[in-house]
N, C-alpha and C positions, 0 to 999 in steps of 0.2 A: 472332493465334490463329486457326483455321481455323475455319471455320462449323461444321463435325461435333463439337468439340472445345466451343466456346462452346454445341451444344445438352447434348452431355451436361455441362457446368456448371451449367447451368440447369436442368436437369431433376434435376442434385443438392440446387439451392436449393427443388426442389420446386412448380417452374413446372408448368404443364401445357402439352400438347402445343399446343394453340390460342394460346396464349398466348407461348410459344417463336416458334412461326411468326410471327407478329404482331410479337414485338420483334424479332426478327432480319429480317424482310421475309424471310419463305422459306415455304414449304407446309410443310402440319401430314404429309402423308405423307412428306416429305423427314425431319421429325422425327421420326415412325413407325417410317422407314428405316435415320436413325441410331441409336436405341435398340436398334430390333433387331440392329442389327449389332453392338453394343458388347456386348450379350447372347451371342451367339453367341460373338461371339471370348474372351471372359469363361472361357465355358463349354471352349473348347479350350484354353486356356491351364490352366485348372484339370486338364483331363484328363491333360495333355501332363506337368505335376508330380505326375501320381500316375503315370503310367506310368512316369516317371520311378523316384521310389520304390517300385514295383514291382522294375524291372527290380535296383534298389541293392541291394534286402533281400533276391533271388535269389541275388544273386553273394555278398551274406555270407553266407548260408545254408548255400553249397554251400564256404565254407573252413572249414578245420578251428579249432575257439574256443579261444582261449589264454585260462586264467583267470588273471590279475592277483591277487597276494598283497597284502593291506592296506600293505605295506609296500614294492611295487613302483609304486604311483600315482602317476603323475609328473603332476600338472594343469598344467602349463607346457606341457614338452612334449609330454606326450603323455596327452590326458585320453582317460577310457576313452568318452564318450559319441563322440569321435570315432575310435576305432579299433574300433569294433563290427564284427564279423567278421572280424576280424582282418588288416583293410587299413587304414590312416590315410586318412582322409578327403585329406590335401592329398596324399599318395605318388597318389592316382588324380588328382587335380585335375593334378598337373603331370607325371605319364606320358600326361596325355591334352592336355594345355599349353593349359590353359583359361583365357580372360581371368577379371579380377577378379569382372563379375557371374555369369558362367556357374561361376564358383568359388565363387561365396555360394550359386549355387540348389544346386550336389551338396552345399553343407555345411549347407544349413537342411533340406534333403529325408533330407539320411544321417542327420542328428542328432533331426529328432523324435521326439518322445515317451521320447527317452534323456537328453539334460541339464533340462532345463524340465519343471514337471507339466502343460503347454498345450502339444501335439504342432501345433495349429492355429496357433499362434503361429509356429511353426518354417515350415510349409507357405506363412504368409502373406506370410512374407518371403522365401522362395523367388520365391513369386508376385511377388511384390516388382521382386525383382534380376532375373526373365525377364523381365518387361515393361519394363525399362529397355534388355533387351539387344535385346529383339524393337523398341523404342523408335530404338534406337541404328541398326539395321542399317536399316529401313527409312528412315532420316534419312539416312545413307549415299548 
């Protein structure tokens, strides 16, 4: 596990930064360092899932809303929290031929606040599966 990795675990267990440095043999500003960075990047990844969500609830906006009869709801195929605006969530995921995690963050960012009464719950697993993906390619 990488030193930047083992401070921010430790500093989850609630370590302090003097302390960090000390069991790790490293300086408390290197621990400083990596805090604030995991901060920052935190904070753009959270951006990057709303702008995201911005830009999704734009394009349903602007299609025309087909209203569904009690008795056309298909929850198999085609449940209404995912064809809000009248795109299917997976017809964009695979016109735009998006791997598996970049296909759960457009389907937790298009769906919240539509299937679940927790819109955050939806977001945070967006966040989720981008930090796996952002995870993946810099591993690459």
């Amino acid at each position: 596990m990488s030193k930047s990795k083992q401070v921010l675990e430790l500093t989850n267990k609630g370590l302090k930064a003097g302390d960090i440095a000390k069991k790790l043999k490293t300086s408390a500003a290197y621990v400083y360092f990596v805090r604030h960075a995991a901060k920052k990047k935190k904070k753009q990844t959270v951006k990057a899932v709303t702008e995201l969500k911005k830009a999704l609830d734009a394009v349903e906006s602007n299609r025309p809303k087909h209203r569904m009869q009690a008795t056309e709801t298909d929850l198999v195929n085609h449940p209404p929290h995912y064809k809000s605006g009248g795109i299917e969530t997976i017809d964009f995921i695979e016109a735009k031929d998006l791997n598996y995690r970049l296909g759960n963050v457009v389907k937790y960012v298009s769906r919240a606040g539509k299937k679940s009464s927790d819109p955050v719950q939806d977001l945070e697993k967006a966040l989720f599966y981008l930090k796996r993906e952002i995870d993946a390619r810099k591993g690459a």
